[in-house]
N, C-alpha and C positions, 0 to 999 in steps of 0.2 A: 842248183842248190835248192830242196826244198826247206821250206819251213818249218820251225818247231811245233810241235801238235798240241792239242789245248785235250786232246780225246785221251780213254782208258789207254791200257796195256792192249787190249783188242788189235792194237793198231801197233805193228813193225816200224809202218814208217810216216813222214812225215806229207804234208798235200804238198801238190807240186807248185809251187810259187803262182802261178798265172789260174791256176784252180783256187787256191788262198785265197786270191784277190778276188775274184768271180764270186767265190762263198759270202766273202765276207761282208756284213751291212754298218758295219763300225762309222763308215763316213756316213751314213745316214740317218743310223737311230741315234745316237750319241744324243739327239732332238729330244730322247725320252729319257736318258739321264737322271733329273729331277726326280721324274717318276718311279724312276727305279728304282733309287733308292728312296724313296718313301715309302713303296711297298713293300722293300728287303726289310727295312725297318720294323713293317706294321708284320714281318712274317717272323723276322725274330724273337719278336715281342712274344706272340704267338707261341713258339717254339720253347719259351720261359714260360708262360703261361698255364703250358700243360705239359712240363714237366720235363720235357724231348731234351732240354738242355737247360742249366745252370740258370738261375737267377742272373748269377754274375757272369756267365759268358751271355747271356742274351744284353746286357747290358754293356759289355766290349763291343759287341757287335753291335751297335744302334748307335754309340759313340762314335766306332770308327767311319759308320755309314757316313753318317754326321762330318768326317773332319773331310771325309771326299768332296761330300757336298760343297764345305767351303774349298777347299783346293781347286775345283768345278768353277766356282764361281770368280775365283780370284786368279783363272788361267794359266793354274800349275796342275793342272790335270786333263793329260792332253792325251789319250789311248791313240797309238796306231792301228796298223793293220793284222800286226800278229795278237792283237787280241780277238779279231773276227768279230764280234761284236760289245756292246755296252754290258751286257749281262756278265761275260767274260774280263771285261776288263775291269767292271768293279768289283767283282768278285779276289781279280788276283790284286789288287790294290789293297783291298780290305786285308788279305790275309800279310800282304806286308807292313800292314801299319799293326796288326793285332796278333798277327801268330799263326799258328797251327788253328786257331778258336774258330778262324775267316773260315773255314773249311766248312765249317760246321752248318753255315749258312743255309746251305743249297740243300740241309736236309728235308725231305719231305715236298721237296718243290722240283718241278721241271723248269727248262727254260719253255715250255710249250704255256705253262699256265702262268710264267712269269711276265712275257711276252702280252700276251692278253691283259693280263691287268694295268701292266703298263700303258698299252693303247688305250685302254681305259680311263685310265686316270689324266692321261692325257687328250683324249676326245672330248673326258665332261666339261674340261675347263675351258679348253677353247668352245665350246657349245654356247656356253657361259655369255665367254667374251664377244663371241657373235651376236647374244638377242640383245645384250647390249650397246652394241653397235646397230642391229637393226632400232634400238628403240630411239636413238640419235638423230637416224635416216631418217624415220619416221615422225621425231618433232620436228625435222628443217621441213620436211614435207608440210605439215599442220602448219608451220609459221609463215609459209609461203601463201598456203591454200587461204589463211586467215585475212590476208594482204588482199587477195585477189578473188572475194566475193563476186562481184560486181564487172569484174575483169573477163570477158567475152572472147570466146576463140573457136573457131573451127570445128567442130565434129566430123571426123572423120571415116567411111566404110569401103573398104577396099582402096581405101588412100586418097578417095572421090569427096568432094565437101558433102555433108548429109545434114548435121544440124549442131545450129549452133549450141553452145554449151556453156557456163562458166568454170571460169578457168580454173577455180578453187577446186568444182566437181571432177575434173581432168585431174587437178594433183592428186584427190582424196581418193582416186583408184589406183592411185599406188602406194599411198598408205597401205589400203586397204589389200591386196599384195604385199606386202611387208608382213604385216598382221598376220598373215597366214604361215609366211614363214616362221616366225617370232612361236606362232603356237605349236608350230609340227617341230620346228626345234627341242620344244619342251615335251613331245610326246615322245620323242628320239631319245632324249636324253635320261626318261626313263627306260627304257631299254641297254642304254649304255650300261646304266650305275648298275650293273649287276656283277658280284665277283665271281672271275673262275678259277683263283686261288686257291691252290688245296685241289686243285682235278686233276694233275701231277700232271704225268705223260699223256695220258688217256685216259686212267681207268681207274685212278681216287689213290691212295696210298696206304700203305699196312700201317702207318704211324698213328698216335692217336689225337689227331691235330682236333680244331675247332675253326673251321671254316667261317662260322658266325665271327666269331672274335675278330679275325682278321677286317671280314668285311665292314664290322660297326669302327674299328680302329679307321680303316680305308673312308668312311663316307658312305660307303655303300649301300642299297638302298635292300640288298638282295641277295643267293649266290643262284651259284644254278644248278639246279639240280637235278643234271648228268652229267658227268665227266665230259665223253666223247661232246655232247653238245659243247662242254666247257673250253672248250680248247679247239676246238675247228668252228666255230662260231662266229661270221663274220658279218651276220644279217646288219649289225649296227652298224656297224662301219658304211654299209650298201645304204643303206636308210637314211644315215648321214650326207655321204655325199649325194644323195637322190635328194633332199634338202638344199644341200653346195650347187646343185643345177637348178635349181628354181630359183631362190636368189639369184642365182645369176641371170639366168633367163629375164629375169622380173627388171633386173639390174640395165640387162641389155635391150630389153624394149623401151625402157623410159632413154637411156643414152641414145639409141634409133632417133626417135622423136627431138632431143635436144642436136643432135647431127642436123635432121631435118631444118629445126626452127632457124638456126643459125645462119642457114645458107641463103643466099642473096633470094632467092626464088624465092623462099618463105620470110625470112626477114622479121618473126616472132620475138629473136631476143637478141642480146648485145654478148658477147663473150668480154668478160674483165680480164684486164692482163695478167691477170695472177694465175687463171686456170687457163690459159691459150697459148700456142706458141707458133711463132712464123714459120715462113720457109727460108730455106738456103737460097733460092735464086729468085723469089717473087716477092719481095719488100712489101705487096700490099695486104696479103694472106693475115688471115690469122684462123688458127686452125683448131680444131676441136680437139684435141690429144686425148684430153681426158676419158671422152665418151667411148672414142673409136677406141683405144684400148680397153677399157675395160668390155665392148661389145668382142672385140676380141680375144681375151681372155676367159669369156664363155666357153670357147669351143673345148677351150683344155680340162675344166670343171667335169663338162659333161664327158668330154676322154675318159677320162680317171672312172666316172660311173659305169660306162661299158667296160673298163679293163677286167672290173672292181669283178661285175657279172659274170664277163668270159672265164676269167681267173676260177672262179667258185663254182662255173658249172659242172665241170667234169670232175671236182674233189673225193676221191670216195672218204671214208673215216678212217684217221681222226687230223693230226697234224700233217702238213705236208712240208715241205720246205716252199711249195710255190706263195704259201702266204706270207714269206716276206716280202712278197711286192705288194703289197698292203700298205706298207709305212709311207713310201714316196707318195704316191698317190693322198693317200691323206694325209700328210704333211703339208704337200701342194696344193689342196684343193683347201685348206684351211687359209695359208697363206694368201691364195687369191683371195679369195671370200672378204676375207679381214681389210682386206689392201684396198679394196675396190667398194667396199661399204663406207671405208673411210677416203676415198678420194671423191664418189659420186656426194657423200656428205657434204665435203668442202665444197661440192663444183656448184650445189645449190645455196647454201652458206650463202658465197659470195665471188661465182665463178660465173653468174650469168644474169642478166636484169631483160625483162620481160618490156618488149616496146607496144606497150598499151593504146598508143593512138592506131601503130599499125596495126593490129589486130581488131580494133575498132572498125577500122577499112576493111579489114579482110573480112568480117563477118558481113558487112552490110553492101559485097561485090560478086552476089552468085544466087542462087536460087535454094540456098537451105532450109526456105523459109516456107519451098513448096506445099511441105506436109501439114504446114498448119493452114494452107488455104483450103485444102482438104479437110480438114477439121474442123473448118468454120461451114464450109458444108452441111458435115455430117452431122453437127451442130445444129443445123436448120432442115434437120429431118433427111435430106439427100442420102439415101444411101452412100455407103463409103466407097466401097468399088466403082460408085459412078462418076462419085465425087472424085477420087483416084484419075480414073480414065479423062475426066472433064479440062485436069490440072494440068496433068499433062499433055494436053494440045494445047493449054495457054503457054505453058516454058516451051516449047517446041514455035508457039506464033512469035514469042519473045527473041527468041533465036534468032527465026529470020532479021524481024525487026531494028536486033542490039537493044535490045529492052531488057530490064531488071520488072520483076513484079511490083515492084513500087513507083514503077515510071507510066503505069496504065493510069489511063484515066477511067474516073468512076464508070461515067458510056461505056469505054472497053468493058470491064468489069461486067457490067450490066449485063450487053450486048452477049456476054458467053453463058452466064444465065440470070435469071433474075433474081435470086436469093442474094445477090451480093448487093452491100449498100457501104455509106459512108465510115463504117467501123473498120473495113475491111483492112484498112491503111494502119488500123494499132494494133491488130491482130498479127497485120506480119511484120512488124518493128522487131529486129533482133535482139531488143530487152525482153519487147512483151510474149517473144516466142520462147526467149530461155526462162522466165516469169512462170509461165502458164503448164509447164512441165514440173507441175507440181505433185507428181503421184512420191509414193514412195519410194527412196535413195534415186528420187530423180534430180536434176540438173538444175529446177526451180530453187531461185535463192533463198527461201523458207525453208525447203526444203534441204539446201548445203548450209544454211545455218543449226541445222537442226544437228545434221552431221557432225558438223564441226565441234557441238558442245559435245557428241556423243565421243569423240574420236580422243577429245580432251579429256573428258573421265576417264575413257579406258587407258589411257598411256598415265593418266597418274595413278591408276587405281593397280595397274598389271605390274 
């Protein structure tokens, strides 16, 4: 039994049921909805405006848009599958709530330039809802970083202890990540707001529409001006989720790191029972959920970016049908983003407590402190490269020994050259080392205070 056909007279007969289903995106735009009809609206409007149709039929039609809309939201408006998609199915809703008038709608429009606006209208907003959620990430970030000045940990280079750091500087680099996302978001987003309403099929329309009108009604910042661009144009969407992969990326190296802390070997923080959850057969587990999925929910972000690419490069002009695999993809890649900004938010909230004596030990149980012996060197005229070379046969005699550089005595010291004297011992104190890194957006607490007020204006001021 095939299906009834939604197409001209063109067509004899009807698709074959399991082709229908294939075609059709109904189960998944149905997402743009909303959108859609608020663009039908801002097109009918349009379509009164200049003349194409009645005062008063443009205003049937904006109403009835309207009573979809509530029907939509109050779950008496539920389209199947033989509408093939949303554009179809409100279209044949409208003309049974209004008549022959619903007809009228689709004049001067394609579903190709329909389609587009809709994603449109539906990208800006979640774009939106994103820098707003990043600017959330990034006050628990700041509130933590605020907390833990003075709070000392690991630096880390190829995963090897290197030097130590405070731990405020360690959060403020992913603010600072954040930040960037927060801004590229907003560079994106004007590329979005552009409309290509009114570019019909491909190639503009004989009607005497006004494309402006529509776009200032829509928000729009813009249109575009070429059809064919207008309607095969998927560069925002690419740009957007190449955005949806750094976020996450950004997302999944700070989770990395909190996997890390958590584990008995590093032992940096406490998981709260609110963000953790056990195992089925080992009562004494408690396990990072949060992190590890969202590091694994990376991988799908950046899926969707390559699909996004493969999909677009072989396109010649103008519409194809393969761009409806556009929608899931960014649907999906929204959904995680949102999802996973707001669970890493909570996990720092009040998902993890930072064990400040232990990391107190950790910084003062390894040789991170090497590089500043070298610098108290080169301090005292020694070349650095010698000084370098010098350092390193002391950590190497240290070795043998089970020595830390703090456990020499001043003779050793001496004994390896004579530039070294009794300072030597505040020099490499793990405060006075993270202290004395006081150059620009370095780790010195003058310097993460200075940060910190900088980081607090820009988040109330952006």
């Amino acid at each position: 039994m095939n299906t009834a056909s939604t197409w001209s007279q063109r067509f004899e007969s009807a698709l074959h049921p399991a082709i229908a289903r294939f075609n059709a995106s109904i189960h998944f735009d149905m997402e743009l909805i909303e959108y859609d009809l608020t663009g039908s609206q801002a097109h009918a409007q349009m379509l009164a405006h200049t003349g194409i149709i009645t005062p008063d039929e443009g205003a049937q039609l904006v109403a009835g848009l309207e009573q979809i809309r509530q029907e939509y939201r109050q779950g008496e408006f539920q389209p199947g599958i033989d509408a093939e998609d949303v554009h179809f199915a409100v279209e044949r809703r409208l003309t049974e709530l209004v008549g022959s008038v619903g007809k009228k709608l689709h004049t001067a429009r394609s579903r190709n330039d329909q389609v587009g606006t809709d994603t449109r209208l539906y990208l800006r907003e979640q774009i939106t809802q994103i820098r707003h959620q990043l600017r959330a990430f990034q006050g628990i970030l700041l509130t933590l970083a605020e907390q833990h000045v003075e709070t000392l940990i690991p630096g880390y280079t190829h995963l090897q202890r290197a030097q130590p750091v405070s731990l405020a500087h360690h959060l403020l680099a992913y603010l600072q990540m954040a930040q960037r996302d927060w801004e590229r978001l907003g560079e994106i987003y004007q590329r979005v707001n552009v409309s290509p309403l009114g570019c019909g099929a491909l190639a503009g329309t004989t009607f005497p529409i006004d494309r402006h009108y529509t776009a200032q009604l829509l928000g729009f910042g813009g249109v575009y001006a070429n059809s064919l661009d207008g309607v095969s144009d998927r560069d925002f969407a690419i740009e957007f989720l190449g955005a949806a992969s750094l976020i996450m990326v950004h997302l999944s190296r700070l989770s990395e790191e909190v996997i890390l802390w958590a584990s008995q070997e590093f032992g940096f923080v406490t998981l709260t029972d609110s963000c953790a959850t056990g195992s089925s057969i080992m009562p004494q587990k408690k396990n990072p959920d949060v992190p590890e999925l969202v590091r694994g929910k990376t991988g799908r972000v950046l899926g969707h970016l390559q699909a996004l690419l493969v999909l677009m490069k072989g396109l010649p002009l103008a519409y194809n049908k393969d761009l409806q695999e556009d929608k899931e993809a960014i649907f999906d890649a929204v959904k995680t983003v949102q999802s996973c900004l707001e669970a890493m938010t909570i996990l720092l909230r009040e998902g993890l407590v930072f064990r400040t004596e232990r990391l107190a030990e950790a910084v003062a149980e390894d040789f991170s402190n090497a590089t500043d012996v070298a610098d108290y060197l080169a301090a005292k005229g020694v070349p650095f490269r010698e000084a370098y070379n010098l350092v390193g046969k002391v950590v190497r005699t240290c070795l043998v020994a089970g020595k830390l550089l703090k456990d020499l005595s001043l003779e050793e010291w001496q004994a390896l050259h004579p530039d070294f004297a009794a300072d030597i011992y505040q020099a490499i104190e793990p405060r006075q080392v993270v202290a004395a890194r006081n150059s620009y957006g370095g780790t010195g607490f003058a310097q993460v205070r200075q940060a910190l007020q900088a980081a607090r204006s820009q988040l109330s001021i952006d």
